[in-house]
C-alpha positions in Angstrom: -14.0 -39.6 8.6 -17.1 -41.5 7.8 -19.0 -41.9 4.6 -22.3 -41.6 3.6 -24.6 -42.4 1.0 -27.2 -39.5 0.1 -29.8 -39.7 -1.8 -33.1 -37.3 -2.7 -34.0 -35.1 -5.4 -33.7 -32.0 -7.2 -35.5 -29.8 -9.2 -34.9 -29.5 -12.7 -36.0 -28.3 -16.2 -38.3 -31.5 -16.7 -39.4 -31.6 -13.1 -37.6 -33.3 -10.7 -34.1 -35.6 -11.3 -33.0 -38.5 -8.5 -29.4 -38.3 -7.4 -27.2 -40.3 -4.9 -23.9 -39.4 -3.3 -21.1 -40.8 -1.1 -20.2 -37.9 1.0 -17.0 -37.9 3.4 -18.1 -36.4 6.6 -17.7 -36.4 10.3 -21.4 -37.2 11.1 -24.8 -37.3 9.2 -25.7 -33.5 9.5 -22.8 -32.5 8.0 -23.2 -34.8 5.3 -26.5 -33.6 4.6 -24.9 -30.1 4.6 -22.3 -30.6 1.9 -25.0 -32.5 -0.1 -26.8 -29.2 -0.4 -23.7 -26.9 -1.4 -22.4 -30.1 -3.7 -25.8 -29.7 -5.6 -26.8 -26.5 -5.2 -23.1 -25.4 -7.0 -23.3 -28.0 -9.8 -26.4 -27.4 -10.9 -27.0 -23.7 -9.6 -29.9 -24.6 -7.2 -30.9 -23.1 -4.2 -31.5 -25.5 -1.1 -35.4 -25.0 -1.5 -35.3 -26.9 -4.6 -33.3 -29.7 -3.1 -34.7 -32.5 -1.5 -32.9 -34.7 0.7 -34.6 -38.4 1.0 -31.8 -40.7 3.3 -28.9 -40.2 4.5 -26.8 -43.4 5.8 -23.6 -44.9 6.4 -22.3 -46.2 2.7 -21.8 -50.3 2.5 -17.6 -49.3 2.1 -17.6 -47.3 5.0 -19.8 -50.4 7.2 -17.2 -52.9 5.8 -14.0 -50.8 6.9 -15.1 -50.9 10.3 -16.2 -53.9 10.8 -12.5 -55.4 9.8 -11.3 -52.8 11.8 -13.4 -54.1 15.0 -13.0 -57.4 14.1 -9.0 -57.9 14.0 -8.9 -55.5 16.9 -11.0 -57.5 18.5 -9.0 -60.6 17.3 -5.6 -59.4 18.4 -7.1 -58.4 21.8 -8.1 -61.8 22.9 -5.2 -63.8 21.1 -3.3 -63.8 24.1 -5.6 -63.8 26.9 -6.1 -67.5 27.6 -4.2 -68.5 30.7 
């Protein structure tokens, strides 16, 4: 799976409070959707009160692929020269 880093706002007792997330999820809507139930359980919200600002794929989860593309990539053409 893929991970994401969330970030928006919720409503709280002061107003509102910023919060970001890494989120382990297949794709970006799903992500999103376990934000909300993540959130919404912790801090007994409803989704109404829960704004979602960016949702992108985290900095560990862009370096993890591009090692994996890399020494695939690497090992592919390591014995194609004639």
């Amino acid at each position: 799976m893929t991970i994401y880093a969330v970030s928006g706002r919720f409503q709280s007792r002061d107003g509102f409070s910023d919060f970001s997330k890494t989120i382990e999820a297949p794709n970006e809507s799903v992500a999103e959707e376990r934000t909300y139930a993540t959130i919404g359980s912790q801090h007994g919200l409803k989704r109404m009160q829960i704004e979602i600002d960016d949702v992108e794929l985290s900095s560990e989860d862009v370096t993890q692929w591009w090692t994996k593309v890399s020494s695939n990539f690497s090992s592919s053409h390591k014995n194609s020269r004639p």
